[in-house]
N, C-alpha and C positions, 0 to 999 in steps of 0.2 A: 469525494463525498457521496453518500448513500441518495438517493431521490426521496425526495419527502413522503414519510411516513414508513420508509424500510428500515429497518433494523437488521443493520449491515453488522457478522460478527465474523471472529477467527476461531478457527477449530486448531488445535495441535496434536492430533493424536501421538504417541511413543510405541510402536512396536518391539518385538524381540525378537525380530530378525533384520542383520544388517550386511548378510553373505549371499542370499541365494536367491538372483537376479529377479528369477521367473516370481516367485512371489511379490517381490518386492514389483515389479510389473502391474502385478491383480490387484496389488494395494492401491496403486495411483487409477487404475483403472477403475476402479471403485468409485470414487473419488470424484474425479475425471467426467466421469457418463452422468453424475448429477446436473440437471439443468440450475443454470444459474448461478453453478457455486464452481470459483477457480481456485485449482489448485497451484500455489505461487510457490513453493519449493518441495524438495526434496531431500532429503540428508542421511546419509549410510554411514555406518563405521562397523567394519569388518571384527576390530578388537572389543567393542563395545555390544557386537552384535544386535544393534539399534536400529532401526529406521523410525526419523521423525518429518513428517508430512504437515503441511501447513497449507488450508486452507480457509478462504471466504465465501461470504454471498450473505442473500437474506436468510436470518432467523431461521427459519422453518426448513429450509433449502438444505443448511446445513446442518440442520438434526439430521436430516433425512441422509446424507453423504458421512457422516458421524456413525450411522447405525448400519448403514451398506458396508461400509470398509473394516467395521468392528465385527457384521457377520461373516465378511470373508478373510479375515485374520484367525478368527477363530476356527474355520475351517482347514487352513493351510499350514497351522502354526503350532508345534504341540511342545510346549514348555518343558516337557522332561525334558527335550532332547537338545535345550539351548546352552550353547557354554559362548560365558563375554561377561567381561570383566564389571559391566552398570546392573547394578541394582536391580531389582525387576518382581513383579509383582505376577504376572499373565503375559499370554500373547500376543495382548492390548494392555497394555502396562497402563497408562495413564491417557484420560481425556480431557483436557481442558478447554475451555472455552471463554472468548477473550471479546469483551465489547468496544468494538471501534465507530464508525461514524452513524449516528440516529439510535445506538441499542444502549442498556443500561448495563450496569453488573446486574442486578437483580434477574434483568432477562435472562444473562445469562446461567444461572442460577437454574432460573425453570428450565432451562435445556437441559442443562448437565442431571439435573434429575430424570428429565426425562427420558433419555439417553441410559443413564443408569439402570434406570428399574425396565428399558429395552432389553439391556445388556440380562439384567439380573433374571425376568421373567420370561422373556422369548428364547433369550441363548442361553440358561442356564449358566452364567459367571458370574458368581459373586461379584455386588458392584458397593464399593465406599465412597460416599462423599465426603470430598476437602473443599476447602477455600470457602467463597463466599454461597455454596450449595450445601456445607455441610447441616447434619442434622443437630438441634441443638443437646449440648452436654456429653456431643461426640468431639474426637479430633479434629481440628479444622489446619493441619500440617499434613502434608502428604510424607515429611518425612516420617512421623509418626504413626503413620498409617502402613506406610513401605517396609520400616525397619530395613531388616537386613536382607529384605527383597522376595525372592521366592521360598528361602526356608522361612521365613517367618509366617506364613501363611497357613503354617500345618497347626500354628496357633487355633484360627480356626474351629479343626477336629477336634481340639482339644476342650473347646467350649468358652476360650479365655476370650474370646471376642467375636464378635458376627456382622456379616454385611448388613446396609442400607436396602439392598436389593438382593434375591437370588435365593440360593440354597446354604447352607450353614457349613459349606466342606466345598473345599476348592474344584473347581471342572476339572476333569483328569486330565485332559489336553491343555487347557486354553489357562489355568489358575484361576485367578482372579484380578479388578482390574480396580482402577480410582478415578473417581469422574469428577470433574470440579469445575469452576468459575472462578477467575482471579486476572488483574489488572497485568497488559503485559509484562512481560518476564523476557529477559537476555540472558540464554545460553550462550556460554562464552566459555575457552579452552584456550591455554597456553601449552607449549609442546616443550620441554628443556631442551638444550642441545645433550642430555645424558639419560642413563635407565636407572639413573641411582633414585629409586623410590623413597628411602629416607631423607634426599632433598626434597623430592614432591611432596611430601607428606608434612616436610615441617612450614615450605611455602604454604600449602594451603591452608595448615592452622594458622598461620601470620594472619592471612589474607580473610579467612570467613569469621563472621559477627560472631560468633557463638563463641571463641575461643578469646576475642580481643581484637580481632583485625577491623574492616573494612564493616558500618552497618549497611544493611540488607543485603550481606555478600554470602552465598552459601559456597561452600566450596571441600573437593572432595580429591585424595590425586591417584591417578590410574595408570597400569605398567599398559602400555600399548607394544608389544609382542612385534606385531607387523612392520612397526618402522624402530624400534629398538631405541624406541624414548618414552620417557615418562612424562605423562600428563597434570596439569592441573585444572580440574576440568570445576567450573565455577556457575552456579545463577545468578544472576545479577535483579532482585527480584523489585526495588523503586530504580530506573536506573539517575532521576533528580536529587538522589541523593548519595548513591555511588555508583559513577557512570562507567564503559569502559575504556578512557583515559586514565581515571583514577584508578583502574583495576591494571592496569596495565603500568603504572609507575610502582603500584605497589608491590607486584611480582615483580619487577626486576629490583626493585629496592632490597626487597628479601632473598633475589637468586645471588646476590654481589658478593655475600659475604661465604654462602653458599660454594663459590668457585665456578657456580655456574650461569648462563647462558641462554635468552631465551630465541629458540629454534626458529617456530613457526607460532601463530597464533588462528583460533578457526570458529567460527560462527555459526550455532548450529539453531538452524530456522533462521526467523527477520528478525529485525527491530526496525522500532519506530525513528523516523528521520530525525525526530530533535534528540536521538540518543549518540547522533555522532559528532559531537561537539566537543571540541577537544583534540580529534583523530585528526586533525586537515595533515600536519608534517608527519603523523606516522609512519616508517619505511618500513615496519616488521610482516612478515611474508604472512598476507589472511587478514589484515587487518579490513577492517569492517568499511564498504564504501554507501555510496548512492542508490548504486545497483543490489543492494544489498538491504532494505528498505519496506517496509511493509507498503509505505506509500507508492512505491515504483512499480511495485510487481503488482498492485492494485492496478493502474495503467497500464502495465504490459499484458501481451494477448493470454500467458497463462501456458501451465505443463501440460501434458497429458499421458 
C-alpha cells in the first residue's frame, strides 16, 4: 500500500525494440536512476521486436521516469529500420498508465496528458490520447488509433487525421506514439505446439470479443519465426470478467478440434494477484504464478 496521501501508479511503456541488448540496457536504465520509482519487470521478444517495462512510484516520480526513458528511446530507436511481426506505431509505441494503491484513473489521465504533450512538444513525436486521457469526440481505443501500426501513420501526411500533441507528420526516426490511462490489462500469449498460422488465426477469432468469443478478450495470432510456433498472442482487458483460466480453457477448447496443442503459455508484464484465481492446478509451461504479481514485485527490492 502507497503511505497516506501518495499516489502510487504503474507506467507500462511498449518499445520497438526487442533484439539489441545494449539499448534495451539504456531503457531500463532510464528508468532505474529515477528516485522513487521501481522498475518490477522486463520483457523482450526477439520476433515481436518489443520490449515492455513496467514500472511504479509516486505520481510525479513516474511522469518524470515516463518522460526520461521516452527521450532515450527516441534517441536510440529509429523505426524505419524495425522489422517484428506486433503492430507498432513509434519507437515508443504506447504509454499507458495504471492507477493502483491512493491514485485515481482520472490522475492518471492528467499524466498520460502530460507525458503526451512532453513527448509531442519537447521531442517532437506525435503524441494520441486513448483510454480514459482521450480528447473528447476523439478515439478512446488504441486499436483504432494503432490500425495497422506503422504504415498507417503516413495517414497523418495525408491530412486524414492529427495528434493530440506534436507536429502533423510523423518523427522521421521515432514515428509516433499513444499515451493513455486505463484500468489494469493482462498481456497474455499462448504458444501452439505448430507454425500453422491458419490455426492461430482461427483460435484467436474463437477466442476475442469482437468476433463472438470471450468478452473483454482482444486477441490477435502471430508467426514467431525464432521458435517455429505460432502465437495467440491475447489482452485480457477486465480480467473479473474473463480471467486467464477462462482464457486458457478457451484456447485449448478451440485447439482440440484444431489437431492441435498447446506448447507454452507466457506473460508479458504483471498482473494483479486476484487475477490468478483459477491457475492453482495449471501444469502448462509459463503459466502465471505469485512471483509474477504486481503486488510481489511491489515488495521485492526491484530491477535495474
Amino acid at each position: 500500500m502507497a503511505p497516506d496521501g501518495v499516489e502510487l501508479v504503474e507506467c507500462v511503456p511498449n518499445f520497438s525494440e526487442g533484439r539489441d541488448q545494449g539499448v534495451i540496457r539504456e531503457l531500463r536504465r532510464a528508468v532505474a536512476a529515477v528516485d522513487r520509482v521501481k522498475l518490477l519487470d522486463s520483457h523482450s521478444d526477439p520476433d515481436h521486436n518489443r520490449t515492455v517495462l513496467t514500472f511504479a512510484g509516486p505520481l510525479g516520480q513516474v511522469c518524470l521516469a515516463a518522460m526520461r526513458v521516452a527521450r532515450q528511446a527516441v534517441e536510440l530507436i529509429d523505426i524505419r529500420e524495425h522489422v517484428g511481426v506486433h503492430p507498432r506505431m513509434g519507437a515508443v509505441d504506447v504509454v499507458p498508465f495504471v492507477p493502483l494503491a491512493g491514485a485515481s484513473l482520472d490522475a492518471c489521465a492528467d499524466a498520460a496528458r502530460q507525458v503526451a504533450r512532453y513527448m509531442g512538444e519537447e521531442l517532437g513525436v506525435p503524441a494520441f490520447l486513448y483510454g480514459a486521457a482521450a480528447s473528447p469526440n476523439r478515439p478512446r481505443q488504441l486499436s483504432k488509433i494503432r490500425g495497422a501500426g506503422h504504415d498507417s501513420i503516413e495517414a497523418m501526411g495525408a491530412g486524414l487525421r492529427s495528434p493530440d500533441f506534436g507536429p502533423p507528420a510523423p518523427h522521421p526516426r521515432a514515428g509516433a506514439v499513444a499515451v493513455g490511462a486505463r484500468m489494469p490489462l493482462i498481456a497474455f500469449n499462448v504458444m501452439l505446439d505448430s507454425y500453422d498460422m491458419g490455426q492461430a488465426e482461427r483460435i484467436a477469432r474463437g477466442v476475442r470479443e469482437s468476433s463472438g468469443g470471450l468478452r473483454s478478450v482482444q486477441a490477435l495470432a502471430f508467426a514467431l519465426p525464432s521458435r517455429g510456433q505460432a502465437q495467440v498472442s491475447m489482452n485480457l482487458l477486465d480480467f473479473e470478467v474473463s480471467g486467464v483460466a477462462a482464457v486458457l480453457a478457451r484456447v485449448r477448447e478451440l485447439a482440440a478440434p484444431e489437431g492441435a496443442t498447446l506448447a507454452a503459455c507466457e506473460l508479458v508484464g504483471l498482473l494483479p494477484e486476484a487475477a490468478l484465481v483459477g491457475l492453482e492446478g495449471e501444469t502448462l509451461t509459463g503459466t502465471p504464478g505469485p512471483a509474477d504479481t504486481i503486488e510481489s514485485r511491489l515488495r521485492g527490492p526491484g530491477l535495474s
